[in-house]
C-alpha positions as CSV (number, residue, x, y, z in Angstrom):
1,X,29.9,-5.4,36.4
2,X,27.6,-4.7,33.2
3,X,24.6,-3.6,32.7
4,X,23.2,-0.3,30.6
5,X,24.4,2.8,31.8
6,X,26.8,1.8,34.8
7,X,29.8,3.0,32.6
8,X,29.3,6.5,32.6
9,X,32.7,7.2,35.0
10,X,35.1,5.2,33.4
11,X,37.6,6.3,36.6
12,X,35.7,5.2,38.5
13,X,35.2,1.8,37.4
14,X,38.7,0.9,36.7
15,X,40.2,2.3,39.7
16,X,37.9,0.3,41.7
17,X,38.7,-2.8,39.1
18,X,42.4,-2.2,40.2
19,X,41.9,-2.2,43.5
20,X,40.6,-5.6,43.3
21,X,42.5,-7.2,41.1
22,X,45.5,-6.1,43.3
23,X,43.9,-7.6,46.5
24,X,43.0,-11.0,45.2
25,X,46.3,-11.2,44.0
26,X,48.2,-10.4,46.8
27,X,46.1,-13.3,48.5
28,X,48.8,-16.3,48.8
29,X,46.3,-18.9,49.6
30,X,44.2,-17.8,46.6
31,X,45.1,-19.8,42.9
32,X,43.7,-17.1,41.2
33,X,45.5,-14.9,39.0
34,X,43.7,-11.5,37.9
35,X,44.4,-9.3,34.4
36,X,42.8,-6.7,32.3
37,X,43.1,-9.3,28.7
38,X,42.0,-9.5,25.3
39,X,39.7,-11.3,23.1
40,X,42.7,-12.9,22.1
41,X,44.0,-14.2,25.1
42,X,41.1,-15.7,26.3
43,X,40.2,-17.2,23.2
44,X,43.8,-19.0,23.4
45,X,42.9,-19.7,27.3
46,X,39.9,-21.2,26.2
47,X,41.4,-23.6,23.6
48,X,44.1,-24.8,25.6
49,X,41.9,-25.7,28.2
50,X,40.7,-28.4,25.2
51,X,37.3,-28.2,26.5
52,X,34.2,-30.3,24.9
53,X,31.4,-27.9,24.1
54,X,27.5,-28.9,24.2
55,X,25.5,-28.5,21.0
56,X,22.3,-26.5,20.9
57,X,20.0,-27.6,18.5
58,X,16.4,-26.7,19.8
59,X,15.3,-23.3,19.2
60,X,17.1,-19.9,20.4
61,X,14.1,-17.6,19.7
62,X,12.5,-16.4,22.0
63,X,14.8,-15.4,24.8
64,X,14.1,-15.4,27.9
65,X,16.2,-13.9,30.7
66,X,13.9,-14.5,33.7
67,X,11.0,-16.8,33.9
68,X,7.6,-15.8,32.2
69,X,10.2,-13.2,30.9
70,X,10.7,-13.5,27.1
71,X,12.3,-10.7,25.0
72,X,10.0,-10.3,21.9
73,X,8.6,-7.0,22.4
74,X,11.4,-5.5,21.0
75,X,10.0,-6.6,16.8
76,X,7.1,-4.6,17.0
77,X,8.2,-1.7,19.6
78,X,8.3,1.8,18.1
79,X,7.2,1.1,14.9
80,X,7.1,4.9,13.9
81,X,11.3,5.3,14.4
82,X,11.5,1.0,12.8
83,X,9.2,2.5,9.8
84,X,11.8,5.8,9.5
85,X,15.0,3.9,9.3
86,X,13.5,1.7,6.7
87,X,12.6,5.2,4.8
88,X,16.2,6.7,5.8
89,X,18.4,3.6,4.6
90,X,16.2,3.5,1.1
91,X,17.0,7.8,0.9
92,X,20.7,6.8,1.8
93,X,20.8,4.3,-0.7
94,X,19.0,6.9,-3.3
95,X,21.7,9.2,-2.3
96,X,24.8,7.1,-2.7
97,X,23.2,6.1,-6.1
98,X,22.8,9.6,-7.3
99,X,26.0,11.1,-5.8
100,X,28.3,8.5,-7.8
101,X,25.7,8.7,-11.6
102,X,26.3,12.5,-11.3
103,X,30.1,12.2,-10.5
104,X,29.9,14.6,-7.2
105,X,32.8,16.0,-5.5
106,X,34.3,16.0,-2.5
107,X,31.8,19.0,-0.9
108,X,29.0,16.8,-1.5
109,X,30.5,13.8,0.3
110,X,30.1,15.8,3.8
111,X,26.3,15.5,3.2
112,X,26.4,11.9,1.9
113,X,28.7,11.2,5.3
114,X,26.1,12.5,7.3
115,X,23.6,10.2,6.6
116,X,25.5,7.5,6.7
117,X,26.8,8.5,10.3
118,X,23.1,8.5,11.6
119,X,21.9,5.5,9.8
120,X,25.3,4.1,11.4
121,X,24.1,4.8,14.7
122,X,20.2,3.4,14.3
123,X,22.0,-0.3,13.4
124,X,22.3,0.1,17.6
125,X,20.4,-2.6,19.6
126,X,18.2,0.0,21.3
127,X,17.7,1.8,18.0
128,X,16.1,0.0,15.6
129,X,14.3,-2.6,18.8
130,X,12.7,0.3,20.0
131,X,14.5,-0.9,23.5
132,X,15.7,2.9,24.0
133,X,14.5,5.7,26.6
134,X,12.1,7.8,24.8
135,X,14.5,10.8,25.3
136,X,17.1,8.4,23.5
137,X,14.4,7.7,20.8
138,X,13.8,11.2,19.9
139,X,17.8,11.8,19.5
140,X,17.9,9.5,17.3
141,X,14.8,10.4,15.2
142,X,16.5,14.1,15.4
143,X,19.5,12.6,14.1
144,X,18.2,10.6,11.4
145,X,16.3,14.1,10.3
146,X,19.3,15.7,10.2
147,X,20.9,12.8,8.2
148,X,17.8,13.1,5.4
149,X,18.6,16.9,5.5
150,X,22.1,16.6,4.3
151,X,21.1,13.9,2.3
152,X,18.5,16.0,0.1
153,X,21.0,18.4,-0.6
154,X,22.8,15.6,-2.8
155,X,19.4,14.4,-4.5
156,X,18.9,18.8,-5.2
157,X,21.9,19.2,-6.5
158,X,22.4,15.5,-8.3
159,X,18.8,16.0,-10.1
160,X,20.0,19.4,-11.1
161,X,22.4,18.0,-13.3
162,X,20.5,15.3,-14.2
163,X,17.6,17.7,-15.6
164,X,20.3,19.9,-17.8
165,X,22.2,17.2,-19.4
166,X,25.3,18.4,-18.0
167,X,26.7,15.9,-15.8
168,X,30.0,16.5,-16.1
169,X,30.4,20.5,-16.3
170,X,29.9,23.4,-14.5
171,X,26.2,24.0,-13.8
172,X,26.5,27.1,-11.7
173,X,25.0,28.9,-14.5
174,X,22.0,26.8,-15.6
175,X,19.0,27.7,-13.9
176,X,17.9,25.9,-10.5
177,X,15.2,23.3,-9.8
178,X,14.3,23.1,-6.0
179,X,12.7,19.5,-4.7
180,X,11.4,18.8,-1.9
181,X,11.0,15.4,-0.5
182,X,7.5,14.8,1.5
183,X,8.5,12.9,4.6
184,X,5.2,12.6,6.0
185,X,3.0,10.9,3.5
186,X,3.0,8.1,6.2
187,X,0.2,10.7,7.7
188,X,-1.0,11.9,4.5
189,X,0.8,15.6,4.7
190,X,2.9,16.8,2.1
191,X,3.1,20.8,2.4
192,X,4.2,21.1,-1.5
193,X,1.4,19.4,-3.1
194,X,-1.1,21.0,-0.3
195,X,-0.5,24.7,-1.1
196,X,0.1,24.3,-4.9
197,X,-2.0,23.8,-7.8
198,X,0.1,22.8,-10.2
199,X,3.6,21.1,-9.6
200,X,5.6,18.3,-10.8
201,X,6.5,15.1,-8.7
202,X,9.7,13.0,-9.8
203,X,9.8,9.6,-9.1
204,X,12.9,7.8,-8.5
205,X,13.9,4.3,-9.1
206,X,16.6,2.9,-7.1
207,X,16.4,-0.8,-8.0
208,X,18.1,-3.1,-11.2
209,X,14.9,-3.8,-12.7
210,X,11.7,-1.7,-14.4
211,X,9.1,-1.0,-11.6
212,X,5.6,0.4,-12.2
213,X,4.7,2.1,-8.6
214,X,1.4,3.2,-7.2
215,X,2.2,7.1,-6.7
216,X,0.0,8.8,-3.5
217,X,0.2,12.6,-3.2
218,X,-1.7,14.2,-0.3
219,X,-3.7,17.2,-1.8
220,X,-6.6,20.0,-1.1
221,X,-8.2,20.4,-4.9
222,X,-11.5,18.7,-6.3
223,X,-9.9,17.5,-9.5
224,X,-6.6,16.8,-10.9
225,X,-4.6,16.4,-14.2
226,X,-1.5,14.2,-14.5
227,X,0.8,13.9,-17.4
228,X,3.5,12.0,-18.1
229,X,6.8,13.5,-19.6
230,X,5.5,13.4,-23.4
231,X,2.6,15.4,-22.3
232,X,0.2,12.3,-22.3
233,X,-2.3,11.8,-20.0
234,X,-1.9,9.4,-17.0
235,X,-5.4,8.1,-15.4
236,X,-5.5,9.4,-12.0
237,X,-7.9,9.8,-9.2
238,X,-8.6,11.3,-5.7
239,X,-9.0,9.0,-2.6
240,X,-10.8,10.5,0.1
241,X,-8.1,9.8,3.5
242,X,-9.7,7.7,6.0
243,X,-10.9,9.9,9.0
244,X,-8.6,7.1,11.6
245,X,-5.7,9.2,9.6
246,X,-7.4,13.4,9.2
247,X,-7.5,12.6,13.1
248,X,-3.8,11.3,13.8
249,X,-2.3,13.8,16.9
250,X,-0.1,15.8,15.8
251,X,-1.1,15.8,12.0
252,X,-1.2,19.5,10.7
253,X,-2.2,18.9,7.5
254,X,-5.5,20.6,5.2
255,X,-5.4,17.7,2.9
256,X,-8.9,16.0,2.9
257,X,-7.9,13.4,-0.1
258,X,-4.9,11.6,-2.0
259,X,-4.5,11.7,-5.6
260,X,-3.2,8.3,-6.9
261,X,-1.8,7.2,-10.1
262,X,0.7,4.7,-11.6
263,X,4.4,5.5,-12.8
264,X,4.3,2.9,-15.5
265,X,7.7,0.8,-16.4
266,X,10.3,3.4,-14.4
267,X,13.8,2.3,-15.8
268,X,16.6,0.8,-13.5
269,X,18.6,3.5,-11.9
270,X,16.2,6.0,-14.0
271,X,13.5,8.9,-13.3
272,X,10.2,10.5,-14.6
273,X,8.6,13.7,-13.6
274,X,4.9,13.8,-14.0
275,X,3.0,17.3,-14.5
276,X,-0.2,17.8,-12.4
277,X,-2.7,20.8,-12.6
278,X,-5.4,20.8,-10.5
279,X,-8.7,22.8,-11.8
280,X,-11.4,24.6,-8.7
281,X,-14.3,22.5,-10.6
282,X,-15.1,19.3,-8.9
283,X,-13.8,16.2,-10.8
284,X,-16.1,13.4,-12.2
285,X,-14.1,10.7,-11.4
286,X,-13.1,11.1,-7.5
287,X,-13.4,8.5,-6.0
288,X,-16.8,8.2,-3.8
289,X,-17.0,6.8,0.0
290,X,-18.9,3.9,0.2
291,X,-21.8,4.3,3.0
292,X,-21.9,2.1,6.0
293,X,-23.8,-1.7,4.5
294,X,-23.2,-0.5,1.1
295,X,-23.0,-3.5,-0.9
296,X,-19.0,-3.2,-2.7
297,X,-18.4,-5.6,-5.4
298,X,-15.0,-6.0,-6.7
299,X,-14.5,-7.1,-10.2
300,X,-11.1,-9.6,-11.2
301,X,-10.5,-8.6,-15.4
């Protein structure tokens, strides 16, 4: 009885579970009396057999089911698909934050569902271990895709609103912002910021309290301008990606550097869209590579 994947004919199973729980009870020399119970019945079982329990007090961690055979593989297993649920329940929280600021209705609660189905599913303990069949993994990182999908269509629709000052009436007729989230800046790859000289990246802040965020954005320019919403300047520069990540398989991605600056004091629950313009002449201030026995001295102000 047990084990994964032995239940996938549940006939079967319980018609051959009936056939022998009929045969040991038609035994008359056997004191054994078989039934399908509950957790409640055997619970009760259980305390009125008044039974003295041991106590455990050494360590449970780390299992073993077999000798020489512990079960810790399973905290650093798959980190790719442990990394993207981290990413999807932060985008679910985001999501449930902006759906109930922006007083969404009903259509938009399909979409919020969504995610919350797939994140759901990655609680599983062969999702998030990394324990599962790699056909199994990439289900569930299709479904978690999915999940992000729907959810971004709440974060469109709830910024919309959100950028007009209109959170409570109809906004079919104001025009349309589009975002698009960059999924991939594990890799370095953002297709937006790639193919685009100029765009404007909103940052997002989900927690209670101010935070003041390093902002990375993978891009194919020289040099680049950032400014914040009053048209100030924000001090930027471009970090040349390491070639351990330009060569990552399955990276499809022209983006050569990364240009980094710092979304100062975000508000609780609040947002900030910063302007960037990038210029064909080569910047001053990128950021050089250091050649191999260069001497680097860090300063502590």
């Amino acid at each position: 009885m047990g084990e994964d994947f032995n239940y996938q004919d549940a006939h079967l199973w319980f018609k051959n579970l009936d056939k022998l729980i009929n045969y040991v009870n038609a035994k008359e020399d056997s004191n054994l009396n078989l039934v399908y119970s509950t957790p409640s019945c055997y619970l009760k079982a259980v305390n009125d057999a008044n039974l003295t329990w041991p106590t455990k007090n050494d360590d449970f961690f780390p299992y073993a089911s077999d000798p020489n055979s512990y079960w810790t593989g399973y905290f650093t297993s798959r980190p790719t698909i442990k990394r993207f649920e981290r990413v999807g329940n932060n985008f679910l929280q985001i999501c449930k934050q902006l759906y109930a600021l922006t007083d969404l209705g009903p259509e938009d609660k399909v979409d919020l569902n969504a995610m919350r189905e797939a994140m759901g599913v990655m609680q599983h303990h062969d999702a998030i271990t990394g324990t599962e069949k790699q056909v199994v993994a990439e289900d569930y990182a299709r479904m978690l895709h999915l999940g992000i999908v729907e959810c971004d269509i709440i974060t469109n629709t709830a910024f919309n609103k959100l950028f007009t000052n209109n959170h409570l009436e109809d906004t079919n007729s104001a025009p349309q912002v589009n975002l698009d989230s960059c999924m991939l800046l594990n890799i370095s790859q953002c297709e937006v910021s790639e193919k685009s000289s100029n765009f404007v990246v909103t940052v997002y802040n989900p927690l209670s309290l101010p935070v003041s965020p390093y902002v990375r954005v993978p891009v194919t320019g020289q040099t680049y301008s950032v400014k914040d919403p009053n048209n100030k300047d924000v001090v930027s520069q471009l970090i040349p990606i390491p070639a351990s990540v330009l060569n990552i398989p399955g990276r499809f991605s022209s983006a050569t550097s990364e240009l980094v600056f710092r979304a100062v004091s975000l508000p609780p629950l609040g947002y900030r869209s910063y302007y960037v313009t990038g210029s064909k002449k080569k910047s001053t201030a990128q950021a050089s590579t250091p050649e191999e026995g260069e001497l680097i001295t860090l300063h502590n102000n």
